[in-house]
Each structure stands twice: as structure tokens, then as C-alpha cells.
ROSE-4610 file (N, C-alpha, C; in Angstrom, 1 decimal, always signed):
// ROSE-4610
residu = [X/X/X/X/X/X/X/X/X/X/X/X/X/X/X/X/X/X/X/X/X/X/X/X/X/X/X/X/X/X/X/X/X/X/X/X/X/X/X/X/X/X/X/X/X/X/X/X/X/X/X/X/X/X/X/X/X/X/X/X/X/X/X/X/X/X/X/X/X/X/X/X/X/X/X/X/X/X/X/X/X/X/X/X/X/X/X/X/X/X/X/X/X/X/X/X/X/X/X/X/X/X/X/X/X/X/X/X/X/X/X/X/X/X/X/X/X/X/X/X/X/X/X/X/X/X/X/X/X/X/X/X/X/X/X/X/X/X/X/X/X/X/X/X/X/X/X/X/X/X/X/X/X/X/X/X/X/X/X/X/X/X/X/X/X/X/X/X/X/X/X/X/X/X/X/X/X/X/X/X/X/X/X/X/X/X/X/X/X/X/X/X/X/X/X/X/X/X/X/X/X/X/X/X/X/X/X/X/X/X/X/X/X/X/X/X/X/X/X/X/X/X/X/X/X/X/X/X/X/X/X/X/X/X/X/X/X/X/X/X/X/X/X/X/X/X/X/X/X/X/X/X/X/X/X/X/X/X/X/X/X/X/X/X/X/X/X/X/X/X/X/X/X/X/X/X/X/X/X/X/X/X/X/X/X/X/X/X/X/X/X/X/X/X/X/X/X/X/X/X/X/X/X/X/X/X/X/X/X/X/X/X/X/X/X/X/X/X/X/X/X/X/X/X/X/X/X/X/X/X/X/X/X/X/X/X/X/X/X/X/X/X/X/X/X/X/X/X/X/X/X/X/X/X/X/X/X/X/X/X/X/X/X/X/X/X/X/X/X/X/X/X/X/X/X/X/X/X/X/X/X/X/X/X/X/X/X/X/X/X/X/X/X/X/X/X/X/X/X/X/X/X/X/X/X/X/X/X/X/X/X/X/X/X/X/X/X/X/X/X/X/X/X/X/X/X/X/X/X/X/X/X/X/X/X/X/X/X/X/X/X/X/X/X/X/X/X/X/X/X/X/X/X/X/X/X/X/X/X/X/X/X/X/X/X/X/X/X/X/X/X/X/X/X/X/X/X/X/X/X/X/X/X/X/X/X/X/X/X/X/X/X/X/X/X/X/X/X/X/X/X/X/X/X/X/X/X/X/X/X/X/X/X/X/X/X/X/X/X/X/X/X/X/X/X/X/X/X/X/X/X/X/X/X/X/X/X/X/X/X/X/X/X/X/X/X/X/X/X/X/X/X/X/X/X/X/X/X/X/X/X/X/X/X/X/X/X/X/X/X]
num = [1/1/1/2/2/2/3/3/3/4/4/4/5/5/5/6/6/6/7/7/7/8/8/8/9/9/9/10/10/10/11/11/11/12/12/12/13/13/13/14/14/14/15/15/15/16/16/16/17/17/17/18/18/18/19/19/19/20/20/20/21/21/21/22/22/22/23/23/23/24/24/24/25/25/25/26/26/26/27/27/27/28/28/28/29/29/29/30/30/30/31/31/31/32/32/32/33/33/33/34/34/34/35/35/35/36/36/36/37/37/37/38/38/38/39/39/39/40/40/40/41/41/41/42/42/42/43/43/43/44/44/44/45/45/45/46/46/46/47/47/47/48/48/48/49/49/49/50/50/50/51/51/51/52/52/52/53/53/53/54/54/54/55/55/55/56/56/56/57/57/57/58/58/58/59/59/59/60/60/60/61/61/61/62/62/62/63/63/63/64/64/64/65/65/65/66/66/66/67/67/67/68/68/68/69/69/69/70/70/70/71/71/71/72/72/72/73/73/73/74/74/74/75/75/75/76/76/76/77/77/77/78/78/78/79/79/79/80/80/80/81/81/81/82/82/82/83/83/83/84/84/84/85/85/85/86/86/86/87/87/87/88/88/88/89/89/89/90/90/90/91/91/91/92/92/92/93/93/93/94/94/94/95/95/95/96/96/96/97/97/97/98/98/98/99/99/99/100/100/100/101/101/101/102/102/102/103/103/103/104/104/104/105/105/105/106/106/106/107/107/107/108/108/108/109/109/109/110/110/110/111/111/111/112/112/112/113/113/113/114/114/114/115/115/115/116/116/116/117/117/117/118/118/118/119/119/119/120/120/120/121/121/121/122/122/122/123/123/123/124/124/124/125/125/125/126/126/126/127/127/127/128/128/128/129/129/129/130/130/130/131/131/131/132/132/132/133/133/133/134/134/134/135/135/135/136/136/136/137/137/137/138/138/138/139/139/139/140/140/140/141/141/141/142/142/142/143/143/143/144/144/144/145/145/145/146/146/146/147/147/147/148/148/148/149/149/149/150/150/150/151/151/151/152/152/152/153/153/153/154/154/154/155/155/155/156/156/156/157/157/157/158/158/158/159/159/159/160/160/160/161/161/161/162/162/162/163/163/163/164/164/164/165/165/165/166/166/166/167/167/167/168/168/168/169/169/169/170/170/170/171/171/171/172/172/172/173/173/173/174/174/174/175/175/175/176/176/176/177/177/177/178/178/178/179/179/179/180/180/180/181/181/181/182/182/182/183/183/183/184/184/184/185/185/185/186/186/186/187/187/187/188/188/188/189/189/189/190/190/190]
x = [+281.1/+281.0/+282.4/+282.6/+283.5/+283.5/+284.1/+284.1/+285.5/+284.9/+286.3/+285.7/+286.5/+286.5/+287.8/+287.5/+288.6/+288.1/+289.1/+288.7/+289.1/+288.2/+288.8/+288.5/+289.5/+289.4/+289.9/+290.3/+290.9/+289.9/+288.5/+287.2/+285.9/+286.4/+284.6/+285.2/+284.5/+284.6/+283.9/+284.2/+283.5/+283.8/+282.3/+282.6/+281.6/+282.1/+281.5/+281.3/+280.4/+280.0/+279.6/+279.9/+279.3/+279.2/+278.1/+277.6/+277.7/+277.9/+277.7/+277.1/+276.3/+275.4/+275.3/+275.8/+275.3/+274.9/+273.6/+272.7/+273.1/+273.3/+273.6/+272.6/+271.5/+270.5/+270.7/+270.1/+269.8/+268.3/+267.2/+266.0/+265.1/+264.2/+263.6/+262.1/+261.4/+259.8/+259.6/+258.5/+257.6/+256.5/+255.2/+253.9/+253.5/+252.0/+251.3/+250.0/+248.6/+247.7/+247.0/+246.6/+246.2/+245.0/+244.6/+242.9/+242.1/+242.8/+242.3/+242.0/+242.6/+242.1/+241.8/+241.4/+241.2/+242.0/+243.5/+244.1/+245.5/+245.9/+247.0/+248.3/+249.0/+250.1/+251.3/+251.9/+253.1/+254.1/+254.9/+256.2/+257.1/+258.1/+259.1/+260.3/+261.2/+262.5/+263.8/+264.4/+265.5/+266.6/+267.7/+268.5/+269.2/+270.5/+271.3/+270.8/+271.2/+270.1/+270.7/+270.9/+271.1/+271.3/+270.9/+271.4/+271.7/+272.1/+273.4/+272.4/+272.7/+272.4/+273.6/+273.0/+274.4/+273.6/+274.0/+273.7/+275.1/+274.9/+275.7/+275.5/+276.1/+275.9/+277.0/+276.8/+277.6/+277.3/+278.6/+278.0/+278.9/+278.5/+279.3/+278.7/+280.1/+279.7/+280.8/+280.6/+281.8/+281.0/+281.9/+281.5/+281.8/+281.0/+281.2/+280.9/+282.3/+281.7/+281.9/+281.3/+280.6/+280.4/+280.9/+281.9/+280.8/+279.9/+279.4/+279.8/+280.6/+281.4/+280.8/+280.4/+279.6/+280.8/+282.1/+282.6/+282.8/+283.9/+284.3/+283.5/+282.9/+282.0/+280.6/+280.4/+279.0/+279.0/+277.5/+277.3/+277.8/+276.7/+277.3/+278.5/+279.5/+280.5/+280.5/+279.7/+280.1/+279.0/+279.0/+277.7/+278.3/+279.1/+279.3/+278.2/+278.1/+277.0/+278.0/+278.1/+278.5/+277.6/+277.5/+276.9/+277.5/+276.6/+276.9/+276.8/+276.4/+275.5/+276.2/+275.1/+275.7/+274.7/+275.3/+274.4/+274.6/+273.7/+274.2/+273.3/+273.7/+273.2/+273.0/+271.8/+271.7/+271.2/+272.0/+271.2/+271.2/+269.5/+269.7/+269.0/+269.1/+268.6/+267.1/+266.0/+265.4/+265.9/+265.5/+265.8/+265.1/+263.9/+262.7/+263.1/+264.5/+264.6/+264.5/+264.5/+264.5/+262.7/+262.0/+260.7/+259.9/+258.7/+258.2/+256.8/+255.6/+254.2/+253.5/+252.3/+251.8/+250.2/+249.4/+247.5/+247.3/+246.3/+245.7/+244.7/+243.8/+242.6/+242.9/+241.5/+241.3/+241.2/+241.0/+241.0/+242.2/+243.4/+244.4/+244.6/+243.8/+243.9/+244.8/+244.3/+244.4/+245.8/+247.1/+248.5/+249.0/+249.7/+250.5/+251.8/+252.3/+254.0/+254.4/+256.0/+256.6/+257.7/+258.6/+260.1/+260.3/+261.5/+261.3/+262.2/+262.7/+263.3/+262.5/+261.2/+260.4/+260.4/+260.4/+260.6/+262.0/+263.0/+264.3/+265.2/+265.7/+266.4/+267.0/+267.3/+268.4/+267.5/+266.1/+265.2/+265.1/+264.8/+264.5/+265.2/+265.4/+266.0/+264.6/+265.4/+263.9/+263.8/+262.4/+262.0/+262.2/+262.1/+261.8/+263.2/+262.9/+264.2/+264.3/+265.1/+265.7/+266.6/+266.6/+267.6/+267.1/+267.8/+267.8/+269.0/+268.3/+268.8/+268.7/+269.5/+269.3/+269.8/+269.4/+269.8/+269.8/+271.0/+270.6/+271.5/+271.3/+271.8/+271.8/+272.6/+272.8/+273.5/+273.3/+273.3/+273.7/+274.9/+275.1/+275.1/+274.9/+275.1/+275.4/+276.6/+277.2/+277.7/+277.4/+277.7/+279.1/+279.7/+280.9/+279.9/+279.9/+279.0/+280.2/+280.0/+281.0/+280.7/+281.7/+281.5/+281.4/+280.7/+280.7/+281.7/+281.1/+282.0/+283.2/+284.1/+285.4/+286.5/+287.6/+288.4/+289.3/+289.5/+290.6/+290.1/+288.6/+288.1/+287.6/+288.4/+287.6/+285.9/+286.1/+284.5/+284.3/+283.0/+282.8/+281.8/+282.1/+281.3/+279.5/+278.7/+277.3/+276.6/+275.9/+275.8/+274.4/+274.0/+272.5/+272.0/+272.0/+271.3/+272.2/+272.3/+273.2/+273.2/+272.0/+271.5/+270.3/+270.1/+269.1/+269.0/+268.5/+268.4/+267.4/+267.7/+266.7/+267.1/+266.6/+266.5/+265.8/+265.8/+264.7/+265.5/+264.4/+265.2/+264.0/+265.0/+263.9/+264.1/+263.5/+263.2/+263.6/+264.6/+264.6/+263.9/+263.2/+263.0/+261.2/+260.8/+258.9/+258.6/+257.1/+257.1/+256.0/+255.7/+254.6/+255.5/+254.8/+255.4/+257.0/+257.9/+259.4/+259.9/+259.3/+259.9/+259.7/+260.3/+259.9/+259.6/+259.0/+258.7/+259.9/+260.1/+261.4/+261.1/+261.9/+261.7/+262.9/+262.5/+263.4/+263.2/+264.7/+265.0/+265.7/+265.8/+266.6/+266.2/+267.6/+268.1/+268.7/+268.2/+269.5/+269.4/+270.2/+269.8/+269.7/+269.2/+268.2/+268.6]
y = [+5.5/+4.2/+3.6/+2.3/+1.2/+0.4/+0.2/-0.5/-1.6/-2.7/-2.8/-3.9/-4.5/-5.4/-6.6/-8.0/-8.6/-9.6/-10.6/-11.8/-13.1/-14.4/-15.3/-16.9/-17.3/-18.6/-18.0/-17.0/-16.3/-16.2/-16.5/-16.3/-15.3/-15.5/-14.6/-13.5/-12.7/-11.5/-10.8/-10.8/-10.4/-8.7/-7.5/-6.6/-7.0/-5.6/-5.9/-4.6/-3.8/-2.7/-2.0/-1.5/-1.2/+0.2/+1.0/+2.1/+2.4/+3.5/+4.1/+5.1/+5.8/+7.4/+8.1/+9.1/+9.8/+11.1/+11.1/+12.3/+13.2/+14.3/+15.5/+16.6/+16.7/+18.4/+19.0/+20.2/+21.2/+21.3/+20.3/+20.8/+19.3/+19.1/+17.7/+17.9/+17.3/+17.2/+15.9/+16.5/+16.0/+16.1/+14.9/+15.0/+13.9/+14.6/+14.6/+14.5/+13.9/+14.6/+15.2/+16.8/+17.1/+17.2/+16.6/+16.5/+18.3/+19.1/+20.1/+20.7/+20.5/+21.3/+20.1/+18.7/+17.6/+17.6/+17.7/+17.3/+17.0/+16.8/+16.2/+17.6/+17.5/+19.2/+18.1/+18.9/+18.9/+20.1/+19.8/+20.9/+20.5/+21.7/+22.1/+22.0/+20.9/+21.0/+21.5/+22.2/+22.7/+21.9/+21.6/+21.1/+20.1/+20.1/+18.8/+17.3/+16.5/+15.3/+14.4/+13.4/+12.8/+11.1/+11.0/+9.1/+8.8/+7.3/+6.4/+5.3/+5.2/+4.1/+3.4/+2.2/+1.6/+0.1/+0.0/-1.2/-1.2/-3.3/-3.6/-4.8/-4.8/-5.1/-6.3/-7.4/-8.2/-8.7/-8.7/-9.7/-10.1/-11.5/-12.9/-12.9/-12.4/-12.6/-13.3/-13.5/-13.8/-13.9/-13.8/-13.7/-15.3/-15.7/-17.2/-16.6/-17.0/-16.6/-18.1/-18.1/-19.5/-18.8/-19.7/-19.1/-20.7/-20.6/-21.1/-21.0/-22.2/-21.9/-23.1/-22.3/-22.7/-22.9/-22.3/-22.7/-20.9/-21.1/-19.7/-19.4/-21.4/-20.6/-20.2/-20.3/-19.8/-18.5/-18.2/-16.6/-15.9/-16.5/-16.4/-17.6/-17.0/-17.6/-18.3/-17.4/-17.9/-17.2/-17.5/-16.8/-16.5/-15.9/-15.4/-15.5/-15.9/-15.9/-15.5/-14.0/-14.0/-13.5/-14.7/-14.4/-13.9/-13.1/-12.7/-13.1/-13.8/-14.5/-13.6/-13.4/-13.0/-12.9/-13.2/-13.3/-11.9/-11.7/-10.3/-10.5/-10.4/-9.9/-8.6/-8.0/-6.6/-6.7/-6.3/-6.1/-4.5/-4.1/-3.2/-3.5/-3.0/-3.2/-2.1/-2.5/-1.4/-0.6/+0.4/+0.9/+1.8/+1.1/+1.4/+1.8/+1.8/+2.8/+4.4/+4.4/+6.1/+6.6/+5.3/+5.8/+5.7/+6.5/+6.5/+6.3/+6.6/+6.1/+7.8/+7.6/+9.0/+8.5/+9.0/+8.6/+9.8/+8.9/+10.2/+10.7/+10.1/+10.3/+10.2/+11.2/+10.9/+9.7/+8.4/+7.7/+6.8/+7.2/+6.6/+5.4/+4.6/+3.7/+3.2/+4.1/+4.2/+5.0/+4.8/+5.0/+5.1/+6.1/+6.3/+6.3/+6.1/+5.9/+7.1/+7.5/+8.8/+8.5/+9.5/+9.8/+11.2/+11.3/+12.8/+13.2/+13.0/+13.5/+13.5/+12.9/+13.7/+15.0/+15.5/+16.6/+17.4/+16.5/+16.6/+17.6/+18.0/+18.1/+17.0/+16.1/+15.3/+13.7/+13.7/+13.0/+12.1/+11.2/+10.5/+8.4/+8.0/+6.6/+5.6/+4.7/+3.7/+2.8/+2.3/+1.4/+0.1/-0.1/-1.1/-2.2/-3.2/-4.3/-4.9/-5.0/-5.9/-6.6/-7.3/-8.9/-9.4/-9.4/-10.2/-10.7/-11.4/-11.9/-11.9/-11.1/-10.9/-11.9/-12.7/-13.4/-12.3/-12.5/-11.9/-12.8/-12.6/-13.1/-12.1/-11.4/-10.8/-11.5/-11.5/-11.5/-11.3/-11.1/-10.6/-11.6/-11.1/-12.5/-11.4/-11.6/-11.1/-12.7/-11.6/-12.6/-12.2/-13.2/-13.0/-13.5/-12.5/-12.5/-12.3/-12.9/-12.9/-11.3/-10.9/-9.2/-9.5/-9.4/-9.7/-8.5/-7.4/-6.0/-5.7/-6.7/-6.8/-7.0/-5.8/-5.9/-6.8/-7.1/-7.9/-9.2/-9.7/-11.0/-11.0/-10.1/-10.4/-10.2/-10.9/-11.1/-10.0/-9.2/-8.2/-8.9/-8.1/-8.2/-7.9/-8.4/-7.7/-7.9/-6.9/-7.2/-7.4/-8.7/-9.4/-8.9/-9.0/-8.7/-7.9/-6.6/-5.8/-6.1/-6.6/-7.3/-7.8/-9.3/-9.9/-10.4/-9.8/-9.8/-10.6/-11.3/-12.0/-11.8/-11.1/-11.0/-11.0/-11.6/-11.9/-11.6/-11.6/-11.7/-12.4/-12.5/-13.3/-12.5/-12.1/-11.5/-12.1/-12.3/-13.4/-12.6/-11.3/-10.8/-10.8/-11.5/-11.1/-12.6/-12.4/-14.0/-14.3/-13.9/-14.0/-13.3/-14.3/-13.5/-13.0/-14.0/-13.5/-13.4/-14.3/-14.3/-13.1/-12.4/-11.2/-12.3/-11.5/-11.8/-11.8/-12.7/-12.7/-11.2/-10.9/-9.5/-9.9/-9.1/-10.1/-8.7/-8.3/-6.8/-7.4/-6.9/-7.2/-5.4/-5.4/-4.5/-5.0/-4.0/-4.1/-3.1/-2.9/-2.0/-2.5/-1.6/-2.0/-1.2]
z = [-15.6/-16.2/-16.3/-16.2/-16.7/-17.1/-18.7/-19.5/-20.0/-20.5/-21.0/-22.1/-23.0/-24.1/-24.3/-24.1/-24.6/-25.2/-26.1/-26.1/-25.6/-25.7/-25.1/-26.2/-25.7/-26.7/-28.6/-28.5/-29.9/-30.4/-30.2/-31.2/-31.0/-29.6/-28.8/-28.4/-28.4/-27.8/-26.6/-25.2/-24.2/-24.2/-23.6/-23.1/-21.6/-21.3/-19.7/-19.5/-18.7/-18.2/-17.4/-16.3/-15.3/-14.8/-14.7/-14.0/-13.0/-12.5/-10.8/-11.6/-10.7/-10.8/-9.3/-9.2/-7.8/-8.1/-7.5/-7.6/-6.4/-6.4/-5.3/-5.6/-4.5/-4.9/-3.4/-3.7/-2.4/-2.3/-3.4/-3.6/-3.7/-2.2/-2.3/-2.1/-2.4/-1.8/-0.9/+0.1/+0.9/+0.5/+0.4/+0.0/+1.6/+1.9/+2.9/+2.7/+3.1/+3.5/+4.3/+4.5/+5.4/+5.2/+6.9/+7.0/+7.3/+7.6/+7.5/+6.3/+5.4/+4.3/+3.0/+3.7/+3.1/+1.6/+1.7/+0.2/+0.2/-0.5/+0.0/-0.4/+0.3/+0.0/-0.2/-0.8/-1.8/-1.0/-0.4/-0.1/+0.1/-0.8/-1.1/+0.1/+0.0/+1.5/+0.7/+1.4/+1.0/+1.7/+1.4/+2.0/+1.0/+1.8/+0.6/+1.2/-0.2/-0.3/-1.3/-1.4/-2.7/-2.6/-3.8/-4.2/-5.1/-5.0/-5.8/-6.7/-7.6/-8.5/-9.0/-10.3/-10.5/-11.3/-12.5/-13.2/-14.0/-14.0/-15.4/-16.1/-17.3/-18.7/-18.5/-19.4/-19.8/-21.2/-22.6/-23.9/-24.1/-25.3/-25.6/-26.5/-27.8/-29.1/-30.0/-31.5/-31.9/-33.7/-34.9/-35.6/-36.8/-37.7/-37.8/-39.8/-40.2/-41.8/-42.4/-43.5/-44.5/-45.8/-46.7/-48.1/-48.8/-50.0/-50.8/-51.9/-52.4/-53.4/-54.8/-56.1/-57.2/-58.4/-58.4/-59.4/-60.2/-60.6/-61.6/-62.7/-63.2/-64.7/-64.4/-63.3/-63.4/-63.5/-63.5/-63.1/-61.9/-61.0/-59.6/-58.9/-58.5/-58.3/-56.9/-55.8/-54.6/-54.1/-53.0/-51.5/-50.7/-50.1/-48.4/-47.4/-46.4/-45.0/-43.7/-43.5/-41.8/-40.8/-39.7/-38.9/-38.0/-36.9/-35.8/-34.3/-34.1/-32.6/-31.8/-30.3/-29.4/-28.4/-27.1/-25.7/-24.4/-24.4/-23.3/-22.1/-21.0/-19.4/-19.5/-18.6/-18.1/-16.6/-15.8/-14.1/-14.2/-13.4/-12.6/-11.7/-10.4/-9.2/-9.2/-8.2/-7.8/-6.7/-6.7/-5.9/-4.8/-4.6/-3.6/-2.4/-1.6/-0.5/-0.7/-2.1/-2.2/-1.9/-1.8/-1.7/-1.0/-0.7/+0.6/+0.2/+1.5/+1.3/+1.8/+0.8/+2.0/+2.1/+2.8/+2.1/+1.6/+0.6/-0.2/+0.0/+1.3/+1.7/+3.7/+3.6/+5.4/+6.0/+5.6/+6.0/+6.4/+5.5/+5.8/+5.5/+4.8/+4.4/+2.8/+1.9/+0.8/+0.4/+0.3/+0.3/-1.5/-1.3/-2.8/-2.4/-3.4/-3.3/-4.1/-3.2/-4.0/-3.5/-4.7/-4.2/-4.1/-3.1/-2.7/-3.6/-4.9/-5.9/-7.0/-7.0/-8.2/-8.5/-9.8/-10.3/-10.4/-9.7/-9.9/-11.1/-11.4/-12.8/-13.6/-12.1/-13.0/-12.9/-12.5/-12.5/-11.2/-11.3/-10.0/-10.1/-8.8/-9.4/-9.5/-10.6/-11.1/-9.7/-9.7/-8.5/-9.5/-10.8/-11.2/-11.3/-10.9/-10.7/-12.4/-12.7/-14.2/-14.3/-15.1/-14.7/-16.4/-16.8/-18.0/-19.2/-19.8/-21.1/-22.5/-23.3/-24.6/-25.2/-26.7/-27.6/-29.4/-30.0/-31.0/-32.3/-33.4/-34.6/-35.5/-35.9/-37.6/-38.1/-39.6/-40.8/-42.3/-42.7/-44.2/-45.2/-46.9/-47.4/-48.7/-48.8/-50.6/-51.3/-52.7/-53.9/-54.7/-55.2/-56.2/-57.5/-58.2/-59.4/-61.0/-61.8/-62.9/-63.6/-64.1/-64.6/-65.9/-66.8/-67.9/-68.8/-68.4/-68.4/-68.4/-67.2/-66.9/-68.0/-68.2/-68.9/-68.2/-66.9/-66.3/-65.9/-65.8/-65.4/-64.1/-63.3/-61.6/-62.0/-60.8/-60.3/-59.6/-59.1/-58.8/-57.0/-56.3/-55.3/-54.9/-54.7/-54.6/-53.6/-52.9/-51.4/-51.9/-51.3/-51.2/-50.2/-48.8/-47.5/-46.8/-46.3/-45.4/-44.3/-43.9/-42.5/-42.7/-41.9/-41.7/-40.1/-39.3/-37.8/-36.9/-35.9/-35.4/-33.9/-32.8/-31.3/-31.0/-29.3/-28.3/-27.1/-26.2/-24.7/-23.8/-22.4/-21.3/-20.4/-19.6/-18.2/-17.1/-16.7/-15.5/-14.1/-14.6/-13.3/-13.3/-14.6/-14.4/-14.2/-13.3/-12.7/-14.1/-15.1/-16.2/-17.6/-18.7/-19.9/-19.6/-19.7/-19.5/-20.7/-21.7/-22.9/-24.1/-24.5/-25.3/-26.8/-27.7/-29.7/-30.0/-30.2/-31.4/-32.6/-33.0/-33.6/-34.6/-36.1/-37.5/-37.6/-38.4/-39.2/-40.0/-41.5/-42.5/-43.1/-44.3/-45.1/-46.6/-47.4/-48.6/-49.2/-50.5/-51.2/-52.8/-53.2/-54.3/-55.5]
């Protein structure tokens, strides 16, 4: 992996990320069917073998706080609101050269897909292509609350929401339904 984190414009904060993976075995399958014993065989190749994978990550965040301010005499003194916004990329590529075709029947017509690293130890590479974009927003919100208690006068701190969360993402890679549900998480304690 390679990673790094900086900021830019003194406010945002970019990281960035990028994977390499190389798989090395001595242990691969070949799947066939044979019309003599009408079924399809599964055998075992010995020999070294292996493949490369590799995705990366990009986010853009930054954090924005807002101070609601009621006055000393009240009860509650103030509201804090910090948000969090932030935008993230994910690529990973498919990787469909690792995989091949066999029939599953005598006819030959009728074809299944395999890789000759199924059953792997260290598993097999995904065929599926990804490309997308996350949106997200959290959320805190404390109160400056008057201490009635206070022998010295401060106001005491009180966390209203620990998090209140709102993410989605888009698919730039599905030709249908790219848009995921908005999905809301909040917390506090009680």
C-alpha cells in the first residue's frame, strides 16, 4: 500500500491511496468437460503461477464549525454545530484476464466462467469493475449550559448529538440504479 495525507488551501484535507497485491502459488486448477464420463472434472496443476491486482482511493474533506450564541443569562448559553463534509473516489479495475470459459455440457454450447485460482489460500482476483463516488456529512452539536451547581460560574459543556450522519454514493460504473439511499446514523448519550 501507499498512502499519504496533506492539505490544501489551509482548510481541506486530501488523502490518497493506492494498492498493489501480487499473488505467487505453486497450486492452480483447470475445469473441463469431459464427454466420456459426461461431467465436468476439476484438476489439480501444480506449478508456479500468479497475479497482480491494484486499486485506489481518493478523499476531500474539511471540517466547518458554527457557534450559536444565546447570551450568558440564559440557561443554555450557546450551540456548537461541527460539520464534517467530505467527497471520496474508489477505482478498482476488473480483472477478467485471470479468467477463463469451460462447457458444462456436451453440447458445448452452454459455458461457465472460472479462475484458475479458485480455492486459492489467498483467494482469487475480483472480475467486478468499480468506479465510484462517496458523499458524506457528520455531525456534532454540544451545548454551553449554565451550572447552577458551579462554585466558580463556568458554564459546563453537554454533548447533544455525538454524531448525526448522512452518506450516499454513485456508481459511475452501473448503467442502472447508480445512486445508492442516502443512509442517516446519529448517536448520543443519555
Amino acid at each position: 500500500p501507499l498512502n499519504t495525507n496533506f492539505k490544501i488551501f489551509k482548510h481541506f484535507n486530501i488523502s490518497t491511496s493506492a494498492n498493489y497485491n501480487e499473488v505467487w502459488t505453486l497450486n492452480t486448477i483447470n475445469k473441463f468437460y469431459d464427454p466420456t464420463q459426461n461431467k465436468v472434472i476439476t484438476e489439480d496443476l501444480k506449478g508456479f503461477d500468479s497475479y497482480r491486482t491494484y486499486n485506489f482511493n481518493a478523499s476531500l474533506g474539511t471540517t466547518i464549525y458554527g457557534t450559536f450564541d444565546f447570551g450568558k443569562d440564559k440557561k443554555v448559553q450557546a450551540i456548537r454545530h461541527v460539520m464534517r463534509p467530505s467527497a471520496s473516489y474508489s477505482y478498482t479495475p476488473s480483472f477478467e484476464q485471470y479468467y477463463d470459459s469451460y462447457a458444462i455440457d456436451a453440447t458445448g454450447n452452454t459455458l461457465e466462467d472460472f479462475t484458475r485460482f479458485e480455492g486459492s489460500i489467498y483467494g482469487a482476483p475480483g472480475r467486478v469493475y468499480s468506479s465510484s463516488v462517496a458523499l458524506s456529512l457528520g455531525n456534532t452539536f454540544e451545548a454551553k449550559v449554565r451550572d447552577d451547581e458551579s462554585t466558580t460560574g463556568e458554564a459546563k459543556k453537554v454533548m447533544l448529538l455525538n454524531n448525526l450522519n448522512f452518506t450516499t454514493s454513485y456508481n459511475l460504473a452501473a448503467d442502472s440504479l447508480a445512486f445508492a439511499p442516502i443512509r442517516v446514523s446519529g448517536g448520543t448519550q443519555i
